[in-house]
PDB file with one MODEL, atoms N, CA, C and O in Angstrom:
MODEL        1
ATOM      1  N   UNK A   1      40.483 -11.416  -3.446  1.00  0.00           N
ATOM      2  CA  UNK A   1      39.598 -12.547  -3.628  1.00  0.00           C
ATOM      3  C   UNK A   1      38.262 -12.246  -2.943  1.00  0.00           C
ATOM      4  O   UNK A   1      38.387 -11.704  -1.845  1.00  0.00           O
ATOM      5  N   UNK A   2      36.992 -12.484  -3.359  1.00  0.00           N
ATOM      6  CA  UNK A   2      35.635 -12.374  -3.089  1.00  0.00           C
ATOM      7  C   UNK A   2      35.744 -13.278  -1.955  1.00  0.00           C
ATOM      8  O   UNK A   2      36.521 -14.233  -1.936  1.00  0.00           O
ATOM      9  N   UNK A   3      34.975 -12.971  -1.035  1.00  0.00           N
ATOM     10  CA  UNK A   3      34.663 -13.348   0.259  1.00  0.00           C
ATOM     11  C   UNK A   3      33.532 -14.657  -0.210  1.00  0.00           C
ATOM     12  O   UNK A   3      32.846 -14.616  -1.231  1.00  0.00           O
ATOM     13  N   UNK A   4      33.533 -15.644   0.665  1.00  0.00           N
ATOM     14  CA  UNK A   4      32.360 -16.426   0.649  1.00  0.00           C
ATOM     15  C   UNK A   4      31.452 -16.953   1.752  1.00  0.00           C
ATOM     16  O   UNK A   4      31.813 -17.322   2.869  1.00  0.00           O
ATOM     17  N   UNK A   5      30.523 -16.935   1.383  1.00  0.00           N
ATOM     18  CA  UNK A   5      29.511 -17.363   2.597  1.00  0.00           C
ATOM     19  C   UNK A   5      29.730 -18.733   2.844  1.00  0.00           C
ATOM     20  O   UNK A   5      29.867 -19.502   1.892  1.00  0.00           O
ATOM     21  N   UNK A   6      29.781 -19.162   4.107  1.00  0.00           N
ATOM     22  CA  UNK A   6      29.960 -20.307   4.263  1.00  0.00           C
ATOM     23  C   UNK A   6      28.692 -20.874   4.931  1.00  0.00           C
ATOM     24  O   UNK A   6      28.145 -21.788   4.314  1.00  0.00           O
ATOM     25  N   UNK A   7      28.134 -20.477   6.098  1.00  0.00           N
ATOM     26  CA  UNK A   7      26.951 -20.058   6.583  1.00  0.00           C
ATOM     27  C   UNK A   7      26.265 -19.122   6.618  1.00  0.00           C
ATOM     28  O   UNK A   7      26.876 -18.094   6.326  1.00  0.00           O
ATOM     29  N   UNK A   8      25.160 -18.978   6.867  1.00  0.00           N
ATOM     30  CA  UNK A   8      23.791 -17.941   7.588  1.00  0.00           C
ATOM     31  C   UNK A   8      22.771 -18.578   7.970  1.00  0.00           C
ATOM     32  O   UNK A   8      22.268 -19.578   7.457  1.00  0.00           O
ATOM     33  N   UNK A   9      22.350 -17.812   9.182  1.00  0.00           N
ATOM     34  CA  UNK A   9      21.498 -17.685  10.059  1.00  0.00           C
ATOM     35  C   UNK A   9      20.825 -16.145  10.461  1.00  0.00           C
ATOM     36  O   UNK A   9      21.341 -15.102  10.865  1.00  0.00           O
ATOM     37  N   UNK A  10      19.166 -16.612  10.086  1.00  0.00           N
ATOM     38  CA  UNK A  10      18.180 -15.271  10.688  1.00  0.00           C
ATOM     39  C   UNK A  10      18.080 -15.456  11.939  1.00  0.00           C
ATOM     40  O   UNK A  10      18.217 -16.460  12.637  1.00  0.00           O
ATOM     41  N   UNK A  11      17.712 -13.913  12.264  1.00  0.00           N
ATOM     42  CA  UNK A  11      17.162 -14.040  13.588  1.00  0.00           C
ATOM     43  C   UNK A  11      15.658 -13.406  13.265  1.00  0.00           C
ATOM     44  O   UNK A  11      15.300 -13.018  12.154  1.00  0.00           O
ATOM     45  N   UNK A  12      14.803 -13.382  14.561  1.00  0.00           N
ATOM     46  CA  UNK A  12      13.743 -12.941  14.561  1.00  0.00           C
ATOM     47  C   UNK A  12      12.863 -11.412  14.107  1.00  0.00           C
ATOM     48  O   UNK A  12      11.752 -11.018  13.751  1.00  0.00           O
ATOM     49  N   UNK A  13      14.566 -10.819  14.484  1.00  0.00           N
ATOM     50  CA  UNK A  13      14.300  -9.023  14.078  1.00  0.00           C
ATOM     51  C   UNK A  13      15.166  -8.602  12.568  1.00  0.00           C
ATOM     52  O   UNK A  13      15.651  -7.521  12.233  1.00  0.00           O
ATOM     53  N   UNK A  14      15.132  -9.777  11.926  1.00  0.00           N
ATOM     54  CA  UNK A  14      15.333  -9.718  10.433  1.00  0.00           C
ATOM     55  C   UNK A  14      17.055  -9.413  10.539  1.00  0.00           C
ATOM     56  O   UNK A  14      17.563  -8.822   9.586  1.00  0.00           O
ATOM     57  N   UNK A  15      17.808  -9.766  11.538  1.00  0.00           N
ATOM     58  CA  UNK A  15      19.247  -9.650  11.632  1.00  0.00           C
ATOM     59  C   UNK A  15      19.747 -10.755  10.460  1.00  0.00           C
ATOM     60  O   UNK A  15      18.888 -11.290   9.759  1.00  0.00           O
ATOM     61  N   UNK A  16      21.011 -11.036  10.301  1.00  0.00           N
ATOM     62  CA  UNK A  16      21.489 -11.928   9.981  1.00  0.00           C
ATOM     63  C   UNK A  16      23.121 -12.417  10.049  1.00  0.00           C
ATOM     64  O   UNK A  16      24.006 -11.615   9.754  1.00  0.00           O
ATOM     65  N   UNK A  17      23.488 -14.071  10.544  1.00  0.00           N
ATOM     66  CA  UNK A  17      24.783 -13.635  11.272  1.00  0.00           C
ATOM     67  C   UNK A  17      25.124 -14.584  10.303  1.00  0.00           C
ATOM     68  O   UNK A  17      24.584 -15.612   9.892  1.00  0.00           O
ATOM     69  N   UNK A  18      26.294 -13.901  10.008  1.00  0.00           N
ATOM     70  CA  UNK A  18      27.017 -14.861   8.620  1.00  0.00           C
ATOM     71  C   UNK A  18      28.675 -14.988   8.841  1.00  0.00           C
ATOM     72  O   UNK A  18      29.579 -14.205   9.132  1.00  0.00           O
ATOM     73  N   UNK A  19      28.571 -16.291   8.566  1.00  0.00           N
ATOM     74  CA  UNK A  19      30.535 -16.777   8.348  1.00  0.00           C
ATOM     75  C   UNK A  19      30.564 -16.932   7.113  1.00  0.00           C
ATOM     76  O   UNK A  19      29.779 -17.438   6.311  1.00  0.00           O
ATOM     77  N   UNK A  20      31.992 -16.228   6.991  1.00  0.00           N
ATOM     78  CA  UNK A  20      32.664 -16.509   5.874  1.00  0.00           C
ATOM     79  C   UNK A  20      34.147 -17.425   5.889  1.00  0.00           C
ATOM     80  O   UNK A  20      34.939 -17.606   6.814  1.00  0.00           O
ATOM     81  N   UNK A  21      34.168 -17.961   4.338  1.00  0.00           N
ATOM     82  CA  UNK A  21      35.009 -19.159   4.476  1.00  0.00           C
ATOM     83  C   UNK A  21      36.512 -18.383   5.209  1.00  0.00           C
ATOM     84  O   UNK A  21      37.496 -19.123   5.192  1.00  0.00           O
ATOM     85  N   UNK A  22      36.681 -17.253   5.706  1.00  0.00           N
ATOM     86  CA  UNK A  22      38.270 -17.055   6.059  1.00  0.00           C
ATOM     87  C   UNK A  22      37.933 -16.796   7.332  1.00  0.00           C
ATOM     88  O   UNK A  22      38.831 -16.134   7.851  1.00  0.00           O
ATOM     89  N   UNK A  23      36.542 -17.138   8.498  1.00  0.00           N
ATOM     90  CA  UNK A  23      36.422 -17.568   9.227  1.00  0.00           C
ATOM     91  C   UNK A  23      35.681 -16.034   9.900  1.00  0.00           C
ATOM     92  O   UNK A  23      34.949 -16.139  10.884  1.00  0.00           O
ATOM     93  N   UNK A  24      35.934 -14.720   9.309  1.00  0.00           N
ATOM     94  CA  UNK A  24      35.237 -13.695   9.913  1.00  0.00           C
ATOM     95  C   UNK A  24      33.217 -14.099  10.154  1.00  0.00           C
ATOM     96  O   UNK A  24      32.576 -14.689   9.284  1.00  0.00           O
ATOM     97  N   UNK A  25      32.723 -13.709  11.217  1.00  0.00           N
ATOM     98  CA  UNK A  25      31.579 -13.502  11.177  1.00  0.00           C
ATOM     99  C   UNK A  25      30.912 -12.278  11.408  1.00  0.00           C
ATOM    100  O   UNK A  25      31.556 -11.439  12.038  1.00  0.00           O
ATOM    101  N   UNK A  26      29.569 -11.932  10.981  1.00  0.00           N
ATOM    102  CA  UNK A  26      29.191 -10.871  10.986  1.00  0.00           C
ATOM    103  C   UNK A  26      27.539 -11.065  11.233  1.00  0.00           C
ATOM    104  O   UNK A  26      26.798 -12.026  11.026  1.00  0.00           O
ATOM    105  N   UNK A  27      27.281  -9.621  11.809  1.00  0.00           N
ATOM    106  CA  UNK A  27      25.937  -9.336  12.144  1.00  0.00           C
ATOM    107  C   UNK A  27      25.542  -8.490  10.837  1.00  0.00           C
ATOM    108  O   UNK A  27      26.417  -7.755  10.379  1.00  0.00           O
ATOM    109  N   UNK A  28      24.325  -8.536  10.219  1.00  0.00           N
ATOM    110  CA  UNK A  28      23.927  -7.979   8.754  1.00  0.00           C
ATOM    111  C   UNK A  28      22.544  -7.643   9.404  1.00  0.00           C
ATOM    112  O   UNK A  28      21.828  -8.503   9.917  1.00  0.00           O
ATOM    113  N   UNK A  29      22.166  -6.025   9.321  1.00  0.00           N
ATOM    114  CA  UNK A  29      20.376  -5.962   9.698  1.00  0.00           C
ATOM    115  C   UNK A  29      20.185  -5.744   8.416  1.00  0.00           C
ATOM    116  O   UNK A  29      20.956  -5.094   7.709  1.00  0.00           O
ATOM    117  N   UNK A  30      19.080  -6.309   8.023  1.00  0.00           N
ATOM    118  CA  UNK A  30      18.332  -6.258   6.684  1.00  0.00           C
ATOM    119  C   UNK A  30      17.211  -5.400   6.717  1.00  0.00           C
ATOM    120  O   UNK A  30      16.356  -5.535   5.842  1.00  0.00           O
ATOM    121  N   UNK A  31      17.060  -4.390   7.743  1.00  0.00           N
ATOM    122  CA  UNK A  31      15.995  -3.432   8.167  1.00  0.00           C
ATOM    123  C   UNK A  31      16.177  -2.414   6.697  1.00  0.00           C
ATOM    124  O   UNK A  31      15.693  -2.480   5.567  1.00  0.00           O
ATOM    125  N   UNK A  32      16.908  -1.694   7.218  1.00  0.00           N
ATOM    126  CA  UNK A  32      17.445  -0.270   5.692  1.00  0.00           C
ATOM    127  C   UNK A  32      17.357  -1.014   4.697  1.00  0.00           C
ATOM    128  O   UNK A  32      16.897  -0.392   3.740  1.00  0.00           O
ATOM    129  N   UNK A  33      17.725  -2.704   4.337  1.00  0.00           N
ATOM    130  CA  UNK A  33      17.538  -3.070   2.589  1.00  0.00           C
ATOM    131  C   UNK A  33      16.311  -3.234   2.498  1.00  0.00           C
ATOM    132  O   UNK A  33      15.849  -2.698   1.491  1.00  0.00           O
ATOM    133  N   UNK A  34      15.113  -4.084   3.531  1.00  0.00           N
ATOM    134  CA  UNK A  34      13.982  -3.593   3.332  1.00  0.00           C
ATOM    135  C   UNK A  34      12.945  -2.846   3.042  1.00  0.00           C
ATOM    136  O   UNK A  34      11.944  -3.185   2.410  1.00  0.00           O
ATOM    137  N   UNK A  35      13.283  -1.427   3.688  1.00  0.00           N
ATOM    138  CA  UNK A  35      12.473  -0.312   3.532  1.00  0.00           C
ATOM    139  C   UNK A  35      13.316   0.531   2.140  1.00  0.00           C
ATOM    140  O   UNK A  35      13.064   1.671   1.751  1.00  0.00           O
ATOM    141  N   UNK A  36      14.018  -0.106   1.757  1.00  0.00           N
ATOM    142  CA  UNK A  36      14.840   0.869   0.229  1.00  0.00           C
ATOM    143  C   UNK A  36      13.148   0.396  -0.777  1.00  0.00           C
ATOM    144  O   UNK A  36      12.878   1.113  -1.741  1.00  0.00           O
ATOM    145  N   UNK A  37      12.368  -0.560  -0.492  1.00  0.00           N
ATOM    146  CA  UNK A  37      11.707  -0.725  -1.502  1.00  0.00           C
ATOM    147  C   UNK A  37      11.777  -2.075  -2.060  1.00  0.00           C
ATOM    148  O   UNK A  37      12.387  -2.958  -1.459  1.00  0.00           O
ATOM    149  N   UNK A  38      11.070  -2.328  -3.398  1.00  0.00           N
ATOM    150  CA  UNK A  38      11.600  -3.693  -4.233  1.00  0.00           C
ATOM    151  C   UNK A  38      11.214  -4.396  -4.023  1.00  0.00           C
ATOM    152  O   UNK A  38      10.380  -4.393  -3.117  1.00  0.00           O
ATOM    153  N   UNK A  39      11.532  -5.510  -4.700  1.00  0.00           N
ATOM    154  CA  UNK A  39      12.272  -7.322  -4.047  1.00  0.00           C
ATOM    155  C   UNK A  39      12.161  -7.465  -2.488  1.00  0.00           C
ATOM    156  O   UNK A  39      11.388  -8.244  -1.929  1.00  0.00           O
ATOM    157  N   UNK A  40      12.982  -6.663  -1.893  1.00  0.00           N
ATOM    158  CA  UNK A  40      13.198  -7.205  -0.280  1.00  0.00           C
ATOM    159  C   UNK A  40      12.284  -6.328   0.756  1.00  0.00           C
ATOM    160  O   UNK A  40      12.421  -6.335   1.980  1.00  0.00           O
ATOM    161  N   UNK A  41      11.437  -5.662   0.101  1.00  0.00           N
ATOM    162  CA  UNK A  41      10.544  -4.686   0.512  1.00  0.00           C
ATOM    163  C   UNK A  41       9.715  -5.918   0.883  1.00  0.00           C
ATOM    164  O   UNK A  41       9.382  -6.015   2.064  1.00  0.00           O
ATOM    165  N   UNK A  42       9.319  -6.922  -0.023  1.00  0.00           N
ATOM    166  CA  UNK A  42       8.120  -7.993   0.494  1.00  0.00           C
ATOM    167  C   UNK A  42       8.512  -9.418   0.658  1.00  0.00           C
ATOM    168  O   UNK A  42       8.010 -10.421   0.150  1.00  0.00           O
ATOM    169  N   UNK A  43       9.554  -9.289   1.507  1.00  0.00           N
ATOM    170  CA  UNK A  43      10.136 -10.122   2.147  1.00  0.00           C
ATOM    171  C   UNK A  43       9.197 -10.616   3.464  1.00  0.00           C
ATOM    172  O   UNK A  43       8.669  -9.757   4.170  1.00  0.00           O
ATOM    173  N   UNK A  44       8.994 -12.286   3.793  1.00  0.00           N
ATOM    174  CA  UNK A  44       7.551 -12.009   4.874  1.00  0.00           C
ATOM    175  C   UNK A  44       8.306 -11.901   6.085  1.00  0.00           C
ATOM    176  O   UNK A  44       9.438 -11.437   6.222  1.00  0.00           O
ATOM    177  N   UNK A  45       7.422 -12.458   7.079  1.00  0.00           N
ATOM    178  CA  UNK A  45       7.770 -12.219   8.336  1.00  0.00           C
ATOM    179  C   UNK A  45       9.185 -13.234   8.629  1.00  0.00           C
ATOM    180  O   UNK A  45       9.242 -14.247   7.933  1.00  0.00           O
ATOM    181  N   UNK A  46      10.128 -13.035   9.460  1.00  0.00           N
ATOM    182  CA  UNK A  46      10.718 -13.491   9.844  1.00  0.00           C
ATOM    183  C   UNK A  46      10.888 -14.990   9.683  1.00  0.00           C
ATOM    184  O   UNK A  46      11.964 -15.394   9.243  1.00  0.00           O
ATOM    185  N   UNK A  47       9.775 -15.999  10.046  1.00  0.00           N
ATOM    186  CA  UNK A  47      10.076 -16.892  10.210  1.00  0.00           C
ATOM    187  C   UNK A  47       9.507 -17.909   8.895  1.00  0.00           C
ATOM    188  O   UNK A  47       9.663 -19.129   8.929  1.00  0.00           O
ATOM    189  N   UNK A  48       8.951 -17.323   7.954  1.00  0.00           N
ATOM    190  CA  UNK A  48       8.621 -17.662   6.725  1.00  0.00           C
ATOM    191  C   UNK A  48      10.327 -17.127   5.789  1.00  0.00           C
ATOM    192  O   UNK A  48      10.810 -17.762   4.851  1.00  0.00           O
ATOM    193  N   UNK A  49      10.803 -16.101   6.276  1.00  0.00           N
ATOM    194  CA  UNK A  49      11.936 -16.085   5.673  1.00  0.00           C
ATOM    195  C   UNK A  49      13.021 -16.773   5.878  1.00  0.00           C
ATOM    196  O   UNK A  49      13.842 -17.271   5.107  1.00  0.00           O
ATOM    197  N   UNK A  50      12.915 -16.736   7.128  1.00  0.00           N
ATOM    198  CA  UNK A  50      13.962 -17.645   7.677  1.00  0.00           C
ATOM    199  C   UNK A  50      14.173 -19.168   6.663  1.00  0.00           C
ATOM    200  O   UNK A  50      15.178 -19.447   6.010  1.00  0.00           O
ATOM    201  N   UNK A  51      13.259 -19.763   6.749  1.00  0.00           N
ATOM    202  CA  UNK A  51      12.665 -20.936   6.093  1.00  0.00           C
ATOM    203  C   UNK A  51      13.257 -21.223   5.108  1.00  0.00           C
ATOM    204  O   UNK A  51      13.771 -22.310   4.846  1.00  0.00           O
ATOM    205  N   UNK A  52      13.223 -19.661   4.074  1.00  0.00           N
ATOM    206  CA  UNK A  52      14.201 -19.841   2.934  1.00  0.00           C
ATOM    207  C   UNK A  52      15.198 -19.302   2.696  1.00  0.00           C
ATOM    208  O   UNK A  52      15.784 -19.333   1.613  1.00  0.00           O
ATOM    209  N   UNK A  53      15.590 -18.631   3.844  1.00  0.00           N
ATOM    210  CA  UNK A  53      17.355 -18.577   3.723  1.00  0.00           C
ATOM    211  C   UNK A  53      18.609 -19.771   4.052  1.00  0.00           C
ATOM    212  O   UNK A  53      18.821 -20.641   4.897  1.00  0.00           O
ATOM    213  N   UNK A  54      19.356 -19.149   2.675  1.00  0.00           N
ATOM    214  CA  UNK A  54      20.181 -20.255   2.739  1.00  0.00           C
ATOM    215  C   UNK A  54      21.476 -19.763   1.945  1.00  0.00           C
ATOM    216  O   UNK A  54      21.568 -18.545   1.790  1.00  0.00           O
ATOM    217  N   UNK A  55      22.507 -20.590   1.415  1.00  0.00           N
ATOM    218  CA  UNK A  55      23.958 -20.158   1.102  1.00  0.00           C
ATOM    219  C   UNK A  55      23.741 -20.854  -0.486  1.00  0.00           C
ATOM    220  O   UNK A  55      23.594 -22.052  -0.730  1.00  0.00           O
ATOM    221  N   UNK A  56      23.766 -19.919  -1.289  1.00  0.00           N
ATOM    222  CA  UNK A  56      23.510 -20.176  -2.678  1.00  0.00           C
ATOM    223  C   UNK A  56      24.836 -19.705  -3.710  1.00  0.00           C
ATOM    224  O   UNK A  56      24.842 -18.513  -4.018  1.00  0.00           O
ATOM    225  N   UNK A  57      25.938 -20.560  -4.251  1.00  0.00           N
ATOM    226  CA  UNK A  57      26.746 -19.466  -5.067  1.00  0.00           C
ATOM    227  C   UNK A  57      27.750 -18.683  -3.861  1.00  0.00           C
ATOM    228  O   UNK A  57      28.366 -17.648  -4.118  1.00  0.00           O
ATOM    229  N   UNK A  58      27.788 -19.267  -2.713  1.00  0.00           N
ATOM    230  CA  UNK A  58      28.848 -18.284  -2.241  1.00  0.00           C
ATOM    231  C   UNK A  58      28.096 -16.771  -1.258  1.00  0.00           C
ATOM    232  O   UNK A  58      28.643 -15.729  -0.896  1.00  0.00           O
ATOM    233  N   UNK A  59      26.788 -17.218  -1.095  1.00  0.00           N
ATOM    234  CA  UNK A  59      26.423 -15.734  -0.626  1.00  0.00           C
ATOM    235  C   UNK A  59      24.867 -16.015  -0.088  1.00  0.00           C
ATOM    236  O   UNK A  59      24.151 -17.003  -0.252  1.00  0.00           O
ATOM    237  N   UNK A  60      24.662 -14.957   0.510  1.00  0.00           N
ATOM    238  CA  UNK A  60      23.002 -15.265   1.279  1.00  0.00           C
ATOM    239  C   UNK A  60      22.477 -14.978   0.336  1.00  0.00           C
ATOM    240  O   UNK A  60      22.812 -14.122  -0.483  1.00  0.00           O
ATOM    241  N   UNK A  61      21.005 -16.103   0.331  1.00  0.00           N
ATOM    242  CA  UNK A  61      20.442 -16.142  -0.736  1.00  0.00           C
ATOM    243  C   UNK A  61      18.768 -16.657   0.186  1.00  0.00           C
ATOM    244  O   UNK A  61      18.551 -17.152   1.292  1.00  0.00           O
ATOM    245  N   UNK A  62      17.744 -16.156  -1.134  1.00  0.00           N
ATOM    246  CA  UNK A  62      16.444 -16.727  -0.521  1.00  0.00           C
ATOM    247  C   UNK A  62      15.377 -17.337  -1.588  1.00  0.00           C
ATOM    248  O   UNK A  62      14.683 -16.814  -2.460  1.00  0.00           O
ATOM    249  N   UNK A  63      15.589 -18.953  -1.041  1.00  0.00           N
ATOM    250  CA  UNK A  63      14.608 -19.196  -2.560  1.00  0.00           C
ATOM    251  C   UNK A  63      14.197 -20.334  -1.848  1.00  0.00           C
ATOM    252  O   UNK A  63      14.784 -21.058  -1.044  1.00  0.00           O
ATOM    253  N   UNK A  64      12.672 -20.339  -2.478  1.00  0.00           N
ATOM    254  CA  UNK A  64      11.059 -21.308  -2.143  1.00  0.00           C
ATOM    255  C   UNK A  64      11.868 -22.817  -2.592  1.00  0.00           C
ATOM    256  O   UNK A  64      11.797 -23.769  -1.814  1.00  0.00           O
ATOM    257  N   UNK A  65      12.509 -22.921  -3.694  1.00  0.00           N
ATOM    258  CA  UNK A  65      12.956 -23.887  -4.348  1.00  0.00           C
ATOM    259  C   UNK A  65      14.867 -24.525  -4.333  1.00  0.00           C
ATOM    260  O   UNK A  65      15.397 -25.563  -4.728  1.00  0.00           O
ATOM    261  N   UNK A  66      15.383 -23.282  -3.675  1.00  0.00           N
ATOM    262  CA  UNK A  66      16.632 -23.853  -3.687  1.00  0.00           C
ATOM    263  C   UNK A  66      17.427 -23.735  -5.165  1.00  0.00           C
ATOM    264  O   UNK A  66      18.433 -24.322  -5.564  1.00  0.00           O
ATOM    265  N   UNK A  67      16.627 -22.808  -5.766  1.00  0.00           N
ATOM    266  CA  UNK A  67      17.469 -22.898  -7.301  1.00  0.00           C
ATOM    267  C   UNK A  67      18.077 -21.699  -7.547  1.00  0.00           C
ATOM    268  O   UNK A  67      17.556 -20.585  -7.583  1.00  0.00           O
ATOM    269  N   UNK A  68      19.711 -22.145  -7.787  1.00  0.00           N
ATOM    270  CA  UNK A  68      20.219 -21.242  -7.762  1.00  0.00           C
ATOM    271  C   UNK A  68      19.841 -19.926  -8.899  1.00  0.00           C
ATOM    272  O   UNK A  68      20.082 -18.761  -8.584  1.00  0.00           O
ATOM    273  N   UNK A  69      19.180 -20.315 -10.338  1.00  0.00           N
ATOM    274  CA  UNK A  69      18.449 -19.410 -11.458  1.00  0.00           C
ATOM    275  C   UNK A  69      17.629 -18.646 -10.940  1.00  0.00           C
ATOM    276  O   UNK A  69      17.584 -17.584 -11.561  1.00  0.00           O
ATOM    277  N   UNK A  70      16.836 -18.694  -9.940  1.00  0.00           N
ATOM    278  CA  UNK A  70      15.975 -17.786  -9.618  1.00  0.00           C
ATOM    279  C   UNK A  70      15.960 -17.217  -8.036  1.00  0.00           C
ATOM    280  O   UNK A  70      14.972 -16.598  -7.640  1.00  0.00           O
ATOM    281  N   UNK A  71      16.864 -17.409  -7.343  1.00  0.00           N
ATOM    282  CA  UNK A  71      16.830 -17.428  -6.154  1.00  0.00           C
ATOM    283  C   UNK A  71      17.061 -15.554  -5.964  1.00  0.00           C
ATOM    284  O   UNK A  71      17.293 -14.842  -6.941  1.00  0.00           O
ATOM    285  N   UNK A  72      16.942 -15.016  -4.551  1.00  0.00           N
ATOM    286  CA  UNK A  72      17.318 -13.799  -4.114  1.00  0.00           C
ATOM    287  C   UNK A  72      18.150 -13.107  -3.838  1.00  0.00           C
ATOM    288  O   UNK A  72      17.696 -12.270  -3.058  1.00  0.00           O
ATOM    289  N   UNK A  73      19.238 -12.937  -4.042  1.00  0.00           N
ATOM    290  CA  UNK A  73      20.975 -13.092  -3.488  1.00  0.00           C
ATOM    291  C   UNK A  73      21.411 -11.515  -3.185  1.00  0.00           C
ATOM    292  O   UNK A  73      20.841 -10.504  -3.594  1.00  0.00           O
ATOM    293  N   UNK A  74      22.650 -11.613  -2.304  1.00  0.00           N
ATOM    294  CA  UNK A  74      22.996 -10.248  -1.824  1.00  0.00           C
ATOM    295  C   UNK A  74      24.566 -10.634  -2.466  1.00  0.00           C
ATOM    296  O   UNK A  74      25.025 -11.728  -2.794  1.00  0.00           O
ATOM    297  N   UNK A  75      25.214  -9.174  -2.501  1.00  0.00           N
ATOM    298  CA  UNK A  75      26.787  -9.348  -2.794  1.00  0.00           C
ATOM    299  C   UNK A  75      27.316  -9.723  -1.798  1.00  0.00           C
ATOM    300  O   UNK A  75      26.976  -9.047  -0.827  1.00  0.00           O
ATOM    301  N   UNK A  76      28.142 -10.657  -1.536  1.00  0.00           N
ATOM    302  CA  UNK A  76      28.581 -10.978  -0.836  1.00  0.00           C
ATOM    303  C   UNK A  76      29.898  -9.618  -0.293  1.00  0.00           C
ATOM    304  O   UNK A  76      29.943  -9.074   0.810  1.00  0.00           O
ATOM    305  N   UNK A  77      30.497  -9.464  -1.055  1.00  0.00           N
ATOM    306  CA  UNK A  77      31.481  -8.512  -0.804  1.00  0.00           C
ATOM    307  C   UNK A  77      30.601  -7.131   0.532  1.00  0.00           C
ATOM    308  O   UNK A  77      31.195  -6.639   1.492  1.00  0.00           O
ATOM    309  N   UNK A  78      29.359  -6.884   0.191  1.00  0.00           N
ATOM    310  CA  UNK A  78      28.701  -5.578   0.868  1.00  0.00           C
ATOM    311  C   UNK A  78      28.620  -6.638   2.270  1.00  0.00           C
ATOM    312  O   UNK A  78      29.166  -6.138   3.253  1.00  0.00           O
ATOM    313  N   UNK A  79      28.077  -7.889   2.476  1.00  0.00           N
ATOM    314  CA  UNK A  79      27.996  -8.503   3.551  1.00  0.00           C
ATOM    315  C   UNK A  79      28.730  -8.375   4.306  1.00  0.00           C
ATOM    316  O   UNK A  79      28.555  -7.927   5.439  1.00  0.00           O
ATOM    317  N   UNK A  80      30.271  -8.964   3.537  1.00  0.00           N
ATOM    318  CA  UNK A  80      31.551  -8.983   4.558  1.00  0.00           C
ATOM    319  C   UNK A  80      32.093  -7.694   4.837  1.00  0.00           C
ATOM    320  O   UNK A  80      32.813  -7.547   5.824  1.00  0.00           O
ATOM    321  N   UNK A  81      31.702  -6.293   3.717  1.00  0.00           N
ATOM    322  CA  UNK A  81      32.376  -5.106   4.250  1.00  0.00           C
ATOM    323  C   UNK A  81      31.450  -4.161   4.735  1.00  0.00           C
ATOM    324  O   UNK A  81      31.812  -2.988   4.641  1.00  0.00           O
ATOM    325  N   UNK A  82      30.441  -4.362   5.188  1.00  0.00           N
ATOM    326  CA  UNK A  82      29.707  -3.563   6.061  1.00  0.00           C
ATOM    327  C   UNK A  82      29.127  -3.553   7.300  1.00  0.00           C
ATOM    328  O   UNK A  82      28.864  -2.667   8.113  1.00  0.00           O
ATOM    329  N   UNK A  83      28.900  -5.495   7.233  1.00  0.00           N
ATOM    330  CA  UNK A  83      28.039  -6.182   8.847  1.00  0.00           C
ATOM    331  C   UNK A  83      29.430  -6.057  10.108  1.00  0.00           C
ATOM    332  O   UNK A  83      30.619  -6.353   9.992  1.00  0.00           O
ATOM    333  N   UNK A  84      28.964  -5.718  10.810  1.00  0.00           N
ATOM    334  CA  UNK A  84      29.499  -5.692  12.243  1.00  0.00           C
ATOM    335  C   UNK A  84      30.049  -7.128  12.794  1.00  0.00           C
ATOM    336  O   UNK A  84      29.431  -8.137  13.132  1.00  0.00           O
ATOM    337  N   UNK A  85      31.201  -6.888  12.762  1.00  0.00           N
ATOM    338  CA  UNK A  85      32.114  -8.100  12.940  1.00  0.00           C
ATOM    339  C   UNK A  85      32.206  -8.482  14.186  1.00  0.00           C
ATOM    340  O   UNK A  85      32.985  -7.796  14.848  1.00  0.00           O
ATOM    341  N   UNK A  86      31.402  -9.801  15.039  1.00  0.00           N
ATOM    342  CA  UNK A  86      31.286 -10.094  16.073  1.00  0.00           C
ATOM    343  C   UNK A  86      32.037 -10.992  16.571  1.00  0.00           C
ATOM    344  O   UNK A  86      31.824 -11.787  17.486  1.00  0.00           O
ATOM    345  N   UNK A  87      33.370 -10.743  15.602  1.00  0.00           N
ATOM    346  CA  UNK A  87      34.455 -11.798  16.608  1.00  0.00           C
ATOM    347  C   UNK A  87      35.092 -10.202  17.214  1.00  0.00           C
ATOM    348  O   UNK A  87      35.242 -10.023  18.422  1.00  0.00           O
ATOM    349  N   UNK A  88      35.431  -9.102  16.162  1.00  0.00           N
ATOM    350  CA  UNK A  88      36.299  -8.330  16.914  1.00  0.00           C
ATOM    351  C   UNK A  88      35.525  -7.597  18.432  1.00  0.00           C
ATOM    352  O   UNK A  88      36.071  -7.240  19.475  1.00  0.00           O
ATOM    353  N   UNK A  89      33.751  -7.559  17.942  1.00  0.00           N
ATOM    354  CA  UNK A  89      33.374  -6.731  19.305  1.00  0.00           C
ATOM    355  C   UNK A  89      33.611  -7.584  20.482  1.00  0.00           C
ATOM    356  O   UNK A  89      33.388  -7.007  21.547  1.00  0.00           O
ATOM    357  N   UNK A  90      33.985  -8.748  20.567  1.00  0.00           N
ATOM    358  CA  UNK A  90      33.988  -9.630  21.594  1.00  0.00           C
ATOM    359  C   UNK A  90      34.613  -8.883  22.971  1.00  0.00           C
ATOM    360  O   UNK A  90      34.707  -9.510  24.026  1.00  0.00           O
TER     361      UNK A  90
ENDMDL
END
């Protein structure tokens, strides 16, 4: 079963800490998806992004409007199997 976002939250250095509905959370740097180029290449500063992140469909998402048709979205699955799981580093 696909993992779902239940929350997210930015931080200032473009991190991002996300729960999912089976209760894991995770640290996600969005540094390396940035500099790949694209879309998230002109992503603004931190706190203009922040602004529009939000949980769209099950997954982090970034939109001016909140609509899920045009919004920015990541797989959720790469979220939950790659970000650094900050219940186990505890």
């Amino acid at each position: 079963m696909l993992p779902r976002v239940v929350q997210v939250y930015g931080t200032k250095n473009h991190d991002l800490i996300i729960q999912f509905d089976d209760g894991k959370i995770v640290r996600w740097n969005t540094t390396a998806l940035r500099q790949q180029g694209g879309v998230f290449e002109r992503r603004p500063d931190p706190a203009v992004c922040n602004q529009q992140l939000t949980v769209i469909n099950g997954t982090v998402a970034w939109s001016a409007d909140f609509n899920p048709g045009t919004c920015l979205d990541l797989d959720p699955w790469v979220l939950y199997s790659t970000g650094e799981d900050l219940i186990k580093s505890l």
